[in-house]
N, C-alpha and C positions, 0 to 999 in steps of 0.2 A: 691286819688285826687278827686276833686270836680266834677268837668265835665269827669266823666267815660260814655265812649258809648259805651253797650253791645247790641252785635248784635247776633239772635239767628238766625241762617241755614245760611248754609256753600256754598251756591249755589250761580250764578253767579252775582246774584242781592245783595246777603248779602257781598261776597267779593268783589264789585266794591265799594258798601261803606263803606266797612271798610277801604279801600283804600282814597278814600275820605274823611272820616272821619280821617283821620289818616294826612290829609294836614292843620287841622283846627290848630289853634292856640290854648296854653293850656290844652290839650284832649288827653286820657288815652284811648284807645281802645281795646275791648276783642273781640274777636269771639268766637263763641261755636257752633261746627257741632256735630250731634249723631254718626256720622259716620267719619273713618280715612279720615284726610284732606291729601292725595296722589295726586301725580301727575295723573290725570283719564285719561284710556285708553279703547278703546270700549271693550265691553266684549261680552263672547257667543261663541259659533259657528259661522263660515259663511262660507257659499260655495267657491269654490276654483272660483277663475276668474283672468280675466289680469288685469292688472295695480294697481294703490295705491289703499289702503283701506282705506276708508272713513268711517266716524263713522253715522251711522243714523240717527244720532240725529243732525239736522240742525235749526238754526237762520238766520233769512232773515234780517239782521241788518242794520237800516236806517245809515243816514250819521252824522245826530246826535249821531245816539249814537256812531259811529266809533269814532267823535270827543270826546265824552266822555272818548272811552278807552285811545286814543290816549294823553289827557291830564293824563292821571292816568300812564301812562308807559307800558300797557298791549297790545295795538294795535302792538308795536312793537316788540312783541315776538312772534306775530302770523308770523308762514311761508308763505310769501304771495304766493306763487305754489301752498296753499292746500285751498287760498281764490277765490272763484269765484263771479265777480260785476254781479251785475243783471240792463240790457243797457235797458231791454223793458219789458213789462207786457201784457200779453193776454187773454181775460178773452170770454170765450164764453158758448151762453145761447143756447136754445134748438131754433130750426127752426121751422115759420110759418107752412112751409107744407113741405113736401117731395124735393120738385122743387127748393126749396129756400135755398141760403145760410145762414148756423147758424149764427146768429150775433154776432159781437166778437169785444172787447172794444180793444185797445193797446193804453199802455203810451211808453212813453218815452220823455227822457229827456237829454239834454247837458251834464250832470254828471249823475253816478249809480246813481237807484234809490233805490239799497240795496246792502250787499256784505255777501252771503252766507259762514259763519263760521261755523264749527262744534264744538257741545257741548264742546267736551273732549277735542280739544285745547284750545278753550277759558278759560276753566277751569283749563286747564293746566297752560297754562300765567296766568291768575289772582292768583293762588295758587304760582307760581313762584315769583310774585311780593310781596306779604303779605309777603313772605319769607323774601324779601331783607328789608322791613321791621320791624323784627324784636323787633326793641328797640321802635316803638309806637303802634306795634301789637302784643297783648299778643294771642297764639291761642289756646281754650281749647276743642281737638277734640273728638271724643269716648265718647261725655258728652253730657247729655242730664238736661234740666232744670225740676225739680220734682217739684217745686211749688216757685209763688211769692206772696208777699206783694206786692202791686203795693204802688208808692207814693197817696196821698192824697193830693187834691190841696188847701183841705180847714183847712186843721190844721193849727195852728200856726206858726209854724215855719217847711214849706213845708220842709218832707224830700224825699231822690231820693227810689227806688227799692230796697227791700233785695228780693236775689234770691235765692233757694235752687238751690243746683246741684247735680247730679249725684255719685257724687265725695264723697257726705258729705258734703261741704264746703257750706260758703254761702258768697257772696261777692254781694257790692252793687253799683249801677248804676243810676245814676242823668238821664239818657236818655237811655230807653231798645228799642230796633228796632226788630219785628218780621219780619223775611224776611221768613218765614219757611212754605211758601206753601199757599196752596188753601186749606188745609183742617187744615190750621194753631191752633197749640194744644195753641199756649200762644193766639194766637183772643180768644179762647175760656175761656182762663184763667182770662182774663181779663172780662169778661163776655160782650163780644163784640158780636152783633147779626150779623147774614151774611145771604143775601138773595140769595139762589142757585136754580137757573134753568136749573134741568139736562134733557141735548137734545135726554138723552137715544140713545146714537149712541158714536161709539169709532172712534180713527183715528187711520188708520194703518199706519207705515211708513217702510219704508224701501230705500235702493240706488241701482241705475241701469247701469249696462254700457250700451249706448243708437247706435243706428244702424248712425244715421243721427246728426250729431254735433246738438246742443241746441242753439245757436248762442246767448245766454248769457241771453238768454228771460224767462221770471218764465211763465209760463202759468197753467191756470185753468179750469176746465169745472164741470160747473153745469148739473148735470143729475139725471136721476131720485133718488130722497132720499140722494142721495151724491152728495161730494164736492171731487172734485179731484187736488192736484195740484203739478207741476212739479216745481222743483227750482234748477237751472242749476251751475253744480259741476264741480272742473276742471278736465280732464285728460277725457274729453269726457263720463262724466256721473250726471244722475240727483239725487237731493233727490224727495222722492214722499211722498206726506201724504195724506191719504185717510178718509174723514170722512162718515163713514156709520153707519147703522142701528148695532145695536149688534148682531142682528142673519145675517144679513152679513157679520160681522166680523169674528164670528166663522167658517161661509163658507167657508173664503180664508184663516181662519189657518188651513182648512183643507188638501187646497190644495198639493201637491209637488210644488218646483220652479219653472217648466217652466209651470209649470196652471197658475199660481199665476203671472208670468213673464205675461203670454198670458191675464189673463184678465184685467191686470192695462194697457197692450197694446192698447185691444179693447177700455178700457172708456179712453182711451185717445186719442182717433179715428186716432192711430199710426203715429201721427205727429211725431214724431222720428224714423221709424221705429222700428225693432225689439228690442225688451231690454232683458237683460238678467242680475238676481240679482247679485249684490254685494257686498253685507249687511246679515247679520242676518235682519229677520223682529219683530217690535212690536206693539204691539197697547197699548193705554190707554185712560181712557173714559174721554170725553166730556162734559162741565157745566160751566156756566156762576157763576161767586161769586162776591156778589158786597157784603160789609162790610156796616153795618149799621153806622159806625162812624171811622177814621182814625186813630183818637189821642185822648189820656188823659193826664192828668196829668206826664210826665216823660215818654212817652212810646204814640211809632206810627206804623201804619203799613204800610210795601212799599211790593211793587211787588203783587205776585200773593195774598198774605194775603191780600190785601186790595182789586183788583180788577184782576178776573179770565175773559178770555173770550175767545170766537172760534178762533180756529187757521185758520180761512181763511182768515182773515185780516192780517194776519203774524204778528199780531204788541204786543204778548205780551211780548216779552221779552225787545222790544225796550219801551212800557209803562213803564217796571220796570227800564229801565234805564234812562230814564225822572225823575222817583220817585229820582233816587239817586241826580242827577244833582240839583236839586228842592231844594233838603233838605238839600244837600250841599250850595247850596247858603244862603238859611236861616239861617242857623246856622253861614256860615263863616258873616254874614252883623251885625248878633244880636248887638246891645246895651251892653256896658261893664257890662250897670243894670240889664242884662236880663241872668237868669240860661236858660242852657242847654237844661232843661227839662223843660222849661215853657209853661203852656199848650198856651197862646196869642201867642209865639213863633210858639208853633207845625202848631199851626191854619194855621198861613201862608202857611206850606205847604201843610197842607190840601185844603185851599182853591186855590191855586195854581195848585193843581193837580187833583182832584175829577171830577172836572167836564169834561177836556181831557178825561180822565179815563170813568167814563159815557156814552159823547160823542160815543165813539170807542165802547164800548161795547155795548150800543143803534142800534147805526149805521149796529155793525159785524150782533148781531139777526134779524133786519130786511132784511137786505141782506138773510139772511139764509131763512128763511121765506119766503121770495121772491121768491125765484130761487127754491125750494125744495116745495112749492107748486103744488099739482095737477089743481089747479081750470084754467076754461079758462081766467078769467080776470088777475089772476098771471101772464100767460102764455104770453099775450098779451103785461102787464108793463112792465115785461123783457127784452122780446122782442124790444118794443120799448123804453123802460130805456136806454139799452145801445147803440141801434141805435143814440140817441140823444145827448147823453153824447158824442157820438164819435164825434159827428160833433160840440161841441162847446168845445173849447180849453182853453176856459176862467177855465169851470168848472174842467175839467180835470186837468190844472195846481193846480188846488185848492184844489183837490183832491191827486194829489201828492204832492204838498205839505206840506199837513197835514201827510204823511206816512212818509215823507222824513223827520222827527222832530228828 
């Protein structure tokens, strides 16, 4: 078929559009994961605790994107018991002096301003729905792609992608989608430049059952070299992600549990009281990836392949699902005269999307920079940053509204 969309990685941004991709009219859809496409369930060890197991690996998912699942069939396989909305946001900077209260931003809003899903569900629904798809999703998993032909835009008679696979086989694709990461091997294939800014620092994460209910609020606290932040889970516990230096990192894998419990306690100056783990813990490092170009000829990149960035903005995996939303539109509006893979086509949603993407990713570094700074006059904008920010409501909705997309 003419209009073939292969999509390379199997993750939740590459199954949301193949799902998408799979509502367009005329259009033949593959996925290809390196790894068994199963229903994911957390894996590891974890200490024994009360109540349900939650997977550690948590998305702060705006309401855009829930309406994006929500049109593709995937919102509604989530167990809503295991979904906890996020009603408020708390963000507090270091104090003038001793005597002064920290200053500390809160939103809130008429509606969540996010609704904390774990990994391995959502990937669960999304892999359950390409299922009930079937007959416009072909899915070729355990495979990995060994090398492409990319199209050419300037031959004569534009042809799409031959791909090698894994497999042996080679089959070809008028529109190939890297969705396969931040350290994505087809950007590379494609001889796509990526500019990476690593913060040399990991995040650690892990889930807590907490002393004092969370009353549905995500809070964060800027302190020295790290970024801490709580994101409130149901059944009376939070997820935590920690961005620190790497040789702090390895300090709290040193720890036992209840160190490791006791010191995510203290830099969270015990606003929930005592916590005690309920998770396996992980970490994985930190780095900004902005792709020197989106799209070519037959072939684009979404999600983290095109734009990586700090998880203290929460917002990357809701930018990946913007990428889909985007690209879906473009493709379903195209012109009957206009192929698949057309790079004037791609463009739109490149130019559609980049600079959001930028934006957020601008935006997250300076914030980090800000707050993680030692100098007095850092110490001072933050300070009075969020004092100001608090008291003008204009800005603050604007601000949530850009998260809320």
């Amino acid at each position: 078929m003419d209009n073939h969309i292969v999509i390379a990685g199997g993750g939740p941004i590459g199954l949301a559009f193949a799902l998408a991709a799979a509502r367009l009219r005329d259009v033949k859809v593959t996925l290809i994961e390196r790894q068994t496409l199963a229903l994911a369930q957390p894996s590891g060890h974890s200490p024994a605790f009360a109540g349900v197991k939650f997977d550690h690996r948590a998305y702060a998912l705006s309401p855009g994107s829930k309406k994006l699942l929500e049109s593709l069939g995937v919102w509604q396989r989530l167990t809503s018991s295991r979904i906890e909305p996020v009603h408020a946001m708390q963000v507090f900077a270091d104090a003038a002096a001793r005597d002064q209260p920290r200053p500390e931003l809160d939103f809130a809003a008429g509606q969540p301003l996010a609704f904390i899903v774990e990994h391995s569900k959502l990937v669960e629904a999304l892999i359950a729905e390409v299922r009930e798809h079937g007959e416009r999703i072909s899915v070729l998993d355990d495979t990995t792609i060994q090398g492409v032909k990319f199209a050419n835009e300037f031959a004569r008679q534009p042809q799409g992608n031959k791909i090698d696979l894994s497999s042996g086989k080679t089959i070809d694709a008028a529109l190939l989608i890297a969705t396969d990461g931040a350290n994505s091997p087809l950007r590379a294939l494609a001889g796509i430049a990526a500019e990476t800014n690593d913060y040399d620092s990991d995040g650690v994460v892990a889930n807590f059952n907490v002393e004092h209910h969370h009353g549905g609020i995500a809070r964060q606290w800027f302190g020295e070299h790290a970024v801490l932040a709580y994101l409130p889970m149901p059944d009376q516990q939070i997820s935590m992600v920690w961005s620190v230096s790497k040789a702090r990192a390895d300090a709290l894998g040193q720890l036992e549990d209840s160190a490791f419990a006791k010191a995510v306690e203290t830099a969270g100056e015990h606003a929930l009281g005592a916590l005690t783990l309920s998770s396996e813990r992980a970490r994985f490092p930190l780095k900004r990836v902005v792709a020197e170009r989106w799209v070519q000829q037959g072939f684009a990149l979404m999600g983290d392949a095109a734009h990586a960035i700090h998880p203290l903005a929460g917002q990357g995996a809701n930018l990946g699902f913007a990428d889909v939303r985007t690209m879906a539109e473009v493709l379903r509006s195209r012109s009957i005269l206009s192929g698949i893979g057309d790079l004037a086509l791609l463009r739109q949603y490149e130019r559609a999307r980049r600079e959001d993407a930028l934006v957020m990713g601008g935006v997250t570094d300076h914030l980090r920079s800000l707050f993680l700074s030692d100098s007095l006059m850092a110490a001072r904008l933050r300070r009075g940053g969020l004092n100001t920010v608090n008291r003008l409501s204009a800005v603050k909705s604007l601000m949530m509204s850009h998260a809320m997309k």
